[in-house]
C-alpha positions as CSV (number, residue, x, y, z in Angstrom):
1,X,22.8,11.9,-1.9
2,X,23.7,9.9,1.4
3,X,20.5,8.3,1.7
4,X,21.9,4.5,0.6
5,X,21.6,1.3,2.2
6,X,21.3,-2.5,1.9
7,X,18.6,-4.1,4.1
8,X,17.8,-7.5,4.9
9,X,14.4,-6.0,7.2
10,X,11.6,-7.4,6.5
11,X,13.3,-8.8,3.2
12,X,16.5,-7.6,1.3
13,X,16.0,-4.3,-0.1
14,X,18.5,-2.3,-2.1
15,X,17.6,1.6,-1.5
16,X,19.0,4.8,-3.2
17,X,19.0,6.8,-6.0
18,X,19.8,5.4,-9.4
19,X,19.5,1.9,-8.2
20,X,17.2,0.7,-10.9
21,X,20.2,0.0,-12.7
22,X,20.2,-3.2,-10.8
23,X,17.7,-4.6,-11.5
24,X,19.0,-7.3,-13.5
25,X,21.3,-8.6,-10.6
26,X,18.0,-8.4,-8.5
27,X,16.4,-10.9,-10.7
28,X,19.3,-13.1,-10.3
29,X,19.4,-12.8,-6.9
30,X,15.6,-14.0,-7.2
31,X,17.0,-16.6,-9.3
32,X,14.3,-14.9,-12.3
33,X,15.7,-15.6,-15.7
34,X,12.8,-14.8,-17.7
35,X,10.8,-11.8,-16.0
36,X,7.3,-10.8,-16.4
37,X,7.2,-7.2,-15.5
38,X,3.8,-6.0,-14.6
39,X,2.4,-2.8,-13.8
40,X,-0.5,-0.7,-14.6
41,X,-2.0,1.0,-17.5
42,X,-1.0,4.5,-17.2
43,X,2.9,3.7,-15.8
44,X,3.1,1.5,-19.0
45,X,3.9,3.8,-21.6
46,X,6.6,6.3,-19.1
47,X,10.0,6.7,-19.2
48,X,10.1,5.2,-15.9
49,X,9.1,1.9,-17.0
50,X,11.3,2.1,-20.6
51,X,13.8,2.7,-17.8
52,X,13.6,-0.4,-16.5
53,X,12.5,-2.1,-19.6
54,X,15.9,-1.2,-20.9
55,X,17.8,-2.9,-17.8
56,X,16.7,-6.0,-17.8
57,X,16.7,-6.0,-21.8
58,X,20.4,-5.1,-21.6
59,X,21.0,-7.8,-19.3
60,X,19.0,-10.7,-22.0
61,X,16.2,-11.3,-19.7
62,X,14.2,-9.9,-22.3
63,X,11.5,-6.8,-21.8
64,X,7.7,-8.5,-21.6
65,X,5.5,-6.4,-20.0
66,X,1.3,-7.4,-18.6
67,X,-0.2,-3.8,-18.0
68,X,-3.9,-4.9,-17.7
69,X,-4.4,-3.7,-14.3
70,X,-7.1,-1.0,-12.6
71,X,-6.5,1.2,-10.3
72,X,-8.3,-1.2,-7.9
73,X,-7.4,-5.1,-9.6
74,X,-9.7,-7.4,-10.1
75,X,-9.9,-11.4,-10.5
76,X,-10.5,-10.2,-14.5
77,X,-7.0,-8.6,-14.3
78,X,-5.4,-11.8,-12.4
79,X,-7.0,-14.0,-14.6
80,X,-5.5,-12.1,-18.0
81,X,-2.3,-12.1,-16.0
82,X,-1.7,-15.6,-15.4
83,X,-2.6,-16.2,-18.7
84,X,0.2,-13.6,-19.8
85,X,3.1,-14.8,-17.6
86,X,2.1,-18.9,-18.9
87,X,2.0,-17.8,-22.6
88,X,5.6,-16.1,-22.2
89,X,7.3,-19.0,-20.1
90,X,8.1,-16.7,-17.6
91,X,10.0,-17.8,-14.6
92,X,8.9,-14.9,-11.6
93,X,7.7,-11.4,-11.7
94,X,9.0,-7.7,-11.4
95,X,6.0,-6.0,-9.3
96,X,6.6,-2.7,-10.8
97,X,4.4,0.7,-9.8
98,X,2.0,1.8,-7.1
99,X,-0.3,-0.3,-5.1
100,X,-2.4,-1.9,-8.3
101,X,0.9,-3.0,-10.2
102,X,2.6,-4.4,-7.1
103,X,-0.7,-6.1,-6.1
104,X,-1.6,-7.8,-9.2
105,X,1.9,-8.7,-9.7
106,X,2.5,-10.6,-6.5
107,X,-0.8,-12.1,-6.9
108,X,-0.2,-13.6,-10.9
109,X,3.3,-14.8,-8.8
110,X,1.2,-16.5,-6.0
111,X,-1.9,-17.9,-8.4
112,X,0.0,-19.1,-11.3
113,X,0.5,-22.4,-10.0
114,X,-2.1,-22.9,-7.6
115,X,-5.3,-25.2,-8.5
116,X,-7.8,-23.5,-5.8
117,X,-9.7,-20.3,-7.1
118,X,-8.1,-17.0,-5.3
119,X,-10.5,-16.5,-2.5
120,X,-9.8,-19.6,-1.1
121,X,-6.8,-17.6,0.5
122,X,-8.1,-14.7,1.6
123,X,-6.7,-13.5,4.9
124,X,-8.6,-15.4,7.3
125,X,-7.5,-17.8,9.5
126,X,-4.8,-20.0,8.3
127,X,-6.6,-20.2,5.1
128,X,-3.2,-19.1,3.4
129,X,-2.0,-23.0,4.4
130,X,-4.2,-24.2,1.8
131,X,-1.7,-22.8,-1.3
132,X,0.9,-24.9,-2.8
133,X,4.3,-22.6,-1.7
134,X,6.5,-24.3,-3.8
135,X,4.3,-23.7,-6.6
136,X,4.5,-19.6,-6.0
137,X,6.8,-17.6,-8.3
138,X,9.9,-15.3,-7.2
139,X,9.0,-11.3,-7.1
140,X,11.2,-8.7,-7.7
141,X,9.3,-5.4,-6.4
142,X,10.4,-1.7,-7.8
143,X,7.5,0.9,-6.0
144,X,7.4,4.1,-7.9
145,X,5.0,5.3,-5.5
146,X,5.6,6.2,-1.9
147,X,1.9,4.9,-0.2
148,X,1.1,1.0,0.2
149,X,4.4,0.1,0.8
150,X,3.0,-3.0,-0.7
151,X,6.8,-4.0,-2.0
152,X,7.2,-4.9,1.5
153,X,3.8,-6.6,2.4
154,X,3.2,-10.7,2.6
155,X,-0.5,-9.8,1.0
156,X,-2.3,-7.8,-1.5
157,X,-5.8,-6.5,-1.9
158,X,-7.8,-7.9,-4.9
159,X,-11.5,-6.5,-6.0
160,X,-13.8,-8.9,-6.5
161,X,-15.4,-7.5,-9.4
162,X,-19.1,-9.6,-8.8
163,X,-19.3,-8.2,-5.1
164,X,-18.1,-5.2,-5.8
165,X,-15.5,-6.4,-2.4
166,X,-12.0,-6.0,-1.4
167,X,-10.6,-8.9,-0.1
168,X,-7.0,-9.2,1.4
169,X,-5.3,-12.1,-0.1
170,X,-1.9,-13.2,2.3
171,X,0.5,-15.7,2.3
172,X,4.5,-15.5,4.1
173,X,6.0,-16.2,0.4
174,X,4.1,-13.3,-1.3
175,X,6.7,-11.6,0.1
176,X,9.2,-9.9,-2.9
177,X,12.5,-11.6,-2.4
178,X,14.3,-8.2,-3.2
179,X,13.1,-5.2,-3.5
180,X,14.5,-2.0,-5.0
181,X,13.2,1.5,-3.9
182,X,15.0,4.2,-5.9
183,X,13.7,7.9,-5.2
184,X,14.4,8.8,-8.7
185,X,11.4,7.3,-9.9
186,X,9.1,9.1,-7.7
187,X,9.9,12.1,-9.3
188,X,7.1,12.3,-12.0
189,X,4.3,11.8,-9.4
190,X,2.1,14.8,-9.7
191,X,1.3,16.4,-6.6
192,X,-1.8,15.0,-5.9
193,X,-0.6,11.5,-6.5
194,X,2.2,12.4,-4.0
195,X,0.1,13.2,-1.4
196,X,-2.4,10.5,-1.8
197,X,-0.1,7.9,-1.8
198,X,2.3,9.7,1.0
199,X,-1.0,9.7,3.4
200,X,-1.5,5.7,2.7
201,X,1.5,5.8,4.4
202,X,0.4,8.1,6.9
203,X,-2.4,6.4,7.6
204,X,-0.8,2.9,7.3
205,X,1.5,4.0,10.5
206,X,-1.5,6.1,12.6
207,X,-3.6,2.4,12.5
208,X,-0.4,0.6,13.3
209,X,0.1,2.8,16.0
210,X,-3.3,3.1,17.6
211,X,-3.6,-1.4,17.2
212,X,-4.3,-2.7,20.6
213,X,-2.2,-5.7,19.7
214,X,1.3,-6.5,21.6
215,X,4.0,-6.0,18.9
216,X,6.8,-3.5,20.1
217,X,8.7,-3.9,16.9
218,X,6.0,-2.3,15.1
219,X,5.2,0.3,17.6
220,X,8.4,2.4,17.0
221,X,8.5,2.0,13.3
222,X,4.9,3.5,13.0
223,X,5.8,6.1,15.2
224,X,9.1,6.8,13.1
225,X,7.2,6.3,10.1
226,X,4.9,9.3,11.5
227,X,7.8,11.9,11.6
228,X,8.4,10.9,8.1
229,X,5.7,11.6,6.6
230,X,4.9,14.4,8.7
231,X,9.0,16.0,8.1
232,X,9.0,15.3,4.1
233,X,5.7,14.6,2.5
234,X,4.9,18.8,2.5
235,X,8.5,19.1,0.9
236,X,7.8,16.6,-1.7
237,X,4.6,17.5,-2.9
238,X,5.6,21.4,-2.7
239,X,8.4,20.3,-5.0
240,X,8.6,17.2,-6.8
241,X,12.6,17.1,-7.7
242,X,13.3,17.3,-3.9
243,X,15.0,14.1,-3.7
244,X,16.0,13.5,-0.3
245,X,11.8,14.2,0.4
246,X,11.4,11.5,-2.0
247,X,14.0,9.2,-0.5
248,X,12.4,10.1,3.3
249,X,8.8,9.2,1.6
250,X,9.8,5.7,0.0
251,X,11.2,5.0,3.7
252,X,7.9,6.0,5.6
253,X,5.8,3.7,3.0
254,X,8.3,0.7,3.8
255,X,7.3,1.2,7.7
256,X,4.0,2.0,7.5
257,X,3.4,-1.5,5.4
258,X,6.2,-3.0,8.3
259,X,4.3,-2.1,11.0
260,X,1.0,-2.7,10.5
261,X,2.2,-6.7,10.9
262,X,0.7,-5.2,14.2
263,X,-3.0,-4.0,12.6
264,X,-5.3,-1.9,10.9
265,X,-8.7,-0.3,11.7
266,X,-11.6,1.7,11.0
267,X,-9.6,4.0,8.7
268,X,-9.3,0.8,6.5
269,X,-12.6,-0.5,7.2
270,X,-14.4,2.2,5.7
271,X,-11.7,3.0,3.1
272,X,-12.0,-0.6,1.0
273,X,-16.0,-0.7,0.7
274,X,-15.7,3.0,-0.4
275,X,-13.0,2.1,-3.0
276,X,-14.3,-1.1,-4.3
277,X,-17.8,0.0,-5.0
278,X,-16.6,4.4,-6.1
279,X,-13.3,3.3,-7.5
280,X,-12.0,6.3,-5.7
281,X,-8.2,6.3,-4.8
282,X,-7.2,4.4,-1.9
283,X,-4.6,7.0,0.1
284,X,-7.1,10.0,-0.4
285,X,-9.9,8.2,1.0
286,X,-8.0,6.9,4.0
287,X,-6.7,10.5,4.7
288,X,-10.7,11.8,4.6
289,X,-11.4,9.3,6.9
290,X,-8.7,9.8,9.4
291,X,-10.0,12.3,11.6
292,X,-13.7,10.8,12.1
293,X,-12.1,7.8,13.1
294,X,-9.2,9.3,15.9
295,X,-12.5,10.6,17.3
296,X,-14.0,8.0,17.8
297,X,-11.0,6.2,18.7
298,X,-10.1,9.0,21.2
299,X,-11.2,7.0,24.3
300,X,-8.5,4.1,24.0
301,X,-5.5,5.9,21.9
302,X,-5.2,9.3,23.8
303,X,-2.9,8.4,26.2
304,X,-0.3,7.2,23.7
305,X,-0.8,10.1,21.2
306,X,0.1,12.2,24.3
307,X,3.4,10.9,24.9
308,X,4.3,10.5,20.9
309,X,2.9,14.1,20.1
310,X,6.5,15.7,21.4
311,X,8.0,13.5,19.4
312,X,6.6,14.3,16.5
313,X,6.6,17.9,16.8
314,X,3.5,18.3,17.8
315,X,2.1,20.6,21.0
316,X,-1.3,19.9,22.5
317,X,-0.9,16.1,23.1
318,X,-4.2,13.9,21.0
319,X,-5.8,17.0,20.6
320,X,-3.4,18.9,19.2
321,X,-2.3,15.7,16.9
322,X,-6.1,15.8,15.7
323,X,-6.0,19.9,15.3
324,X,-2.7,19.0,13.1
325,X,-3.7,16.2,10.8
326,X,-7.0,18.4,9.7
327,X,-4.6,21.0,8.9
328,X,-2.3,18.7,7.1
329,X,-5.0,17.3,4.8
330,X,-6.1,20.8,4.0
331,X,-2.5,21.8,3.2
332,X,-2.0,18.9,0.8
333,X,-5.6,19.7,-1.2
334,X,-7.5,16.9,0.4
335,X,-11.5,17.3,0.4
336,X,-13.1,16.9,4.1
337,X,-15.8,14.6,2.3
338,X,-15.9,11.7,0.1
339,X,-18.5,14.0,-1.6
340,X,-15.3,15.4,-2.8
341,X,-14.0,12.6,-4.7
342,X,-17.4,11.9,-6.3
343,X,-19.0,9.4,-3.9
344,X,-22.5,10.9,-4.6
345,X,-25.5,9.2,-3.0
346,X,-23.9,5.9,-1.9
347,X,-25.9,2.9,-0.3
348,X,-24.7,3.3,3.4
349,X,-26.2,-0.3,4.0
350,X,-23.7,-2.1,1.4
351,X,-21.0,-0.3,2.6
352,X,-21.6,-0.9,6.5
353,X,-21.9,-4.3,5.3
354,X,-18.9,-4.2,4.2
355,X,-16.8,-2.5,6.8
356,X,-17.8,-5.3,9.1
357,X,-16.7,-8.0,6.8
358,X,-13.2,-6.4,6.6
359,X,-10.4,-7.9,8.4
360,X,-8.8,-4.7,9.4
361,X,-11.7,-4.5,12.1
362,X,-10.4,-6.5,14.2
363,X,-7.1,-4.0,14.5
364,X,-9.1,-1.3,15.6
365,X,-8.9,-0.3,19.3
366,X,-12.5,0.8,19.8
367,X,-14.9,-2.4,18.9
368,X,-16.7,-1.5,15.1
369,X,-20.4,-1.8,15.3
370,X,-22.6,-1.8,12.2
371,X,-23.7,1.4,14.6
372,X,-20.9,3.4,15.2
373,X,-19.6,2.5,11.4
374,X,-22.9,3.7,10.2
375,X,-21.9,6.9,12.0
376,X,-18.4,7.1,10.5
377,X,-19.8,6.8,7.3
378,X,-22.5,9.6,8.3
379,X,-19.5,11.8,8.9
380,X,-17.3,11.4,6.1
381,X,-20.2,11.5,3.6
């Protein structure tokens, strides 16, 4: 397979098939001499992981794993984390997995030498000046999903498990110092899990794309990241061993969590109140939520969807962009309601209340409203 390269954008990332095999010099490159690797429950026991167990083993950095995570982490799993990495003398972190495992990773890497509880640094204002930097571990990060893109991202999203709240937690230097994204460990994903995670990505580059915010970069690799998904993620869940889908996947996730730098919106807004308080899976419920939410974004983001709708493949301009991603949801099993992922009788109230609290509001290019969220909800539901 041609798909190879070596990429110092957003940070240095060694991409291509088989390239697990370096992980060892990665962790030097980190200067990590002693890794934690930490990812969740069910990727614990997989080949996958004995994969890369095995690498750095080989290389005497030894083979110490933390797999205490959720599917959505919480403080409990940080806590029992930190506690993990101190007990082991561990010098950094591999963040190895999906969105959980790379999460709770860079965030045991971030908290394990800071004095202030966690939420001191959530994501707002420059509330992420009050962490020691010098005291945050190095991060090696190995995605074996193609979704958050969170290998790539200077934050991560931690429950609080007492609120029942997502909060984003950022600082520059949660950044992984390298990261490796090898197809060949998205193979396994089932196809459900491919498609969830593929329309994170999805969804991470529509938001990006419909921001308000000035931020060119970002513009063309959400619209890019688009074609991606749109080109390869019906190829890779239609057949899992199609590598070169897989490869164009792990790509569209990198943009997707490079571009929205620019912002998020409503699709997020609803999506972490949903998932924090249902536990339901993060890219699923972002994909249900897409098409209320392009509606009632229509007003500000037509124009733009107009002109990238060729591009993309797409006839009909907005509408026919909207006619297509209801299609593509259907083609990839998605439910049109969170009914469908078992959010039965949910308290609209708390999660209204929630929306509005989340900092990907302020991305969204229509103003959120405790009204027209309420609606949202109302529609999805």
């Amino acid at each position: 397979m041609t798909l190879v390269g070596n990429w110092s954008y957003p940070t240095a990332i060694k991409f291509g098939a088989g390239r697990i095999a370096e992980l060892a010099q990665a962790c030097a490159q980190a200067g990590i001499s002693k890794p934690l690797l930490i990812t969740d429950r069910g990727l614990a026991p997989l080949p996958v992981t004995e994969t890369a167990l095995a690498v750095i083993d080989g290389a005497g950095l030894g083979r110490a794993i933390f797999c205490d995570v959720d599917p959505n982490p919480t403080e409990i799993n940080l806590e029992a984390g930190i506690a993990a990495y101190k007990a082991g003398g561990h010098d950094g972190v591999i963040a190895f997995g999906g969105g959980s495992g790379l999460d709770l990773a860079k965030m045991v890497a971030f908290m394990v030498g800071q004095t202030r509880p966690v939420w001191d640094f959530e994501d707002i204002g420059d509330w992420w000046t009050r962490a020691d930097a010098d005291a945050i571990a190095p991060i090696v990060a190995v995605p074996t999903t193609a979704g958050t893109g969170s290998e790539v991202g200077r934050a991560a999203v931690l429950t609080n498990s007492v609120t029942q709240e997502k909060k984003i937690i950022f600082h520059p230097k949660v950044l992984p110092a390298v990261v490796i994204c090898d197809p060949d460990l998205t193979v396994g994903m089932p196809p459900a899990i491919t498609a969830g995670t593929g329309l994170d990505a999805f969804a991470h580059c529509v938001e990006a794309f419909s921001s308000p915010f000035y931020h060119p970069m970002s513009q063309g690799i959400a619209l890019e990241g688009m074609r991606l998904v749109i080109d390869y993620l019906p190829r890779a869940y239609a057949d899992g061993s199609d590598i070169e889908a897989r490869a164009q996947m792990m790509s569209a996730a990198l943009m997707g969590a490079t571009a929205f730098q620019k912002g998020l919106g409503a699709i997020h807004s609803l999506s972490h109140p949903i998932g924090a308080i249902h536990h339901t899976h993060h890219g699923t419920t972002n994909a249900v939520c897409m098409p209320a939410v392009l509606k009632l974004n229509a007003p500000a983001i037509r124009d733009r969807f107009d002109r990238a709708a060729g591009y993309l493949g797409i006839s009909g301009g907005f509408d026919g962009f909207c006619d297509f991603v209801g299609g593509f949801n259907d083609g990839l099993g998605i439910p049109k309601r969170l009914s469908g992922l078992g959010v039965t009788d949910p308290d609209i109230d708390k999660l209204v209340a929630g929306a509005l609290k989340d900092p990907s509001c302020g991305g969204n290019p229509v103003e959120l409203t405790a009204e027209n969220l309420r609606a949202l909800y109302e529609a999805v539901l």
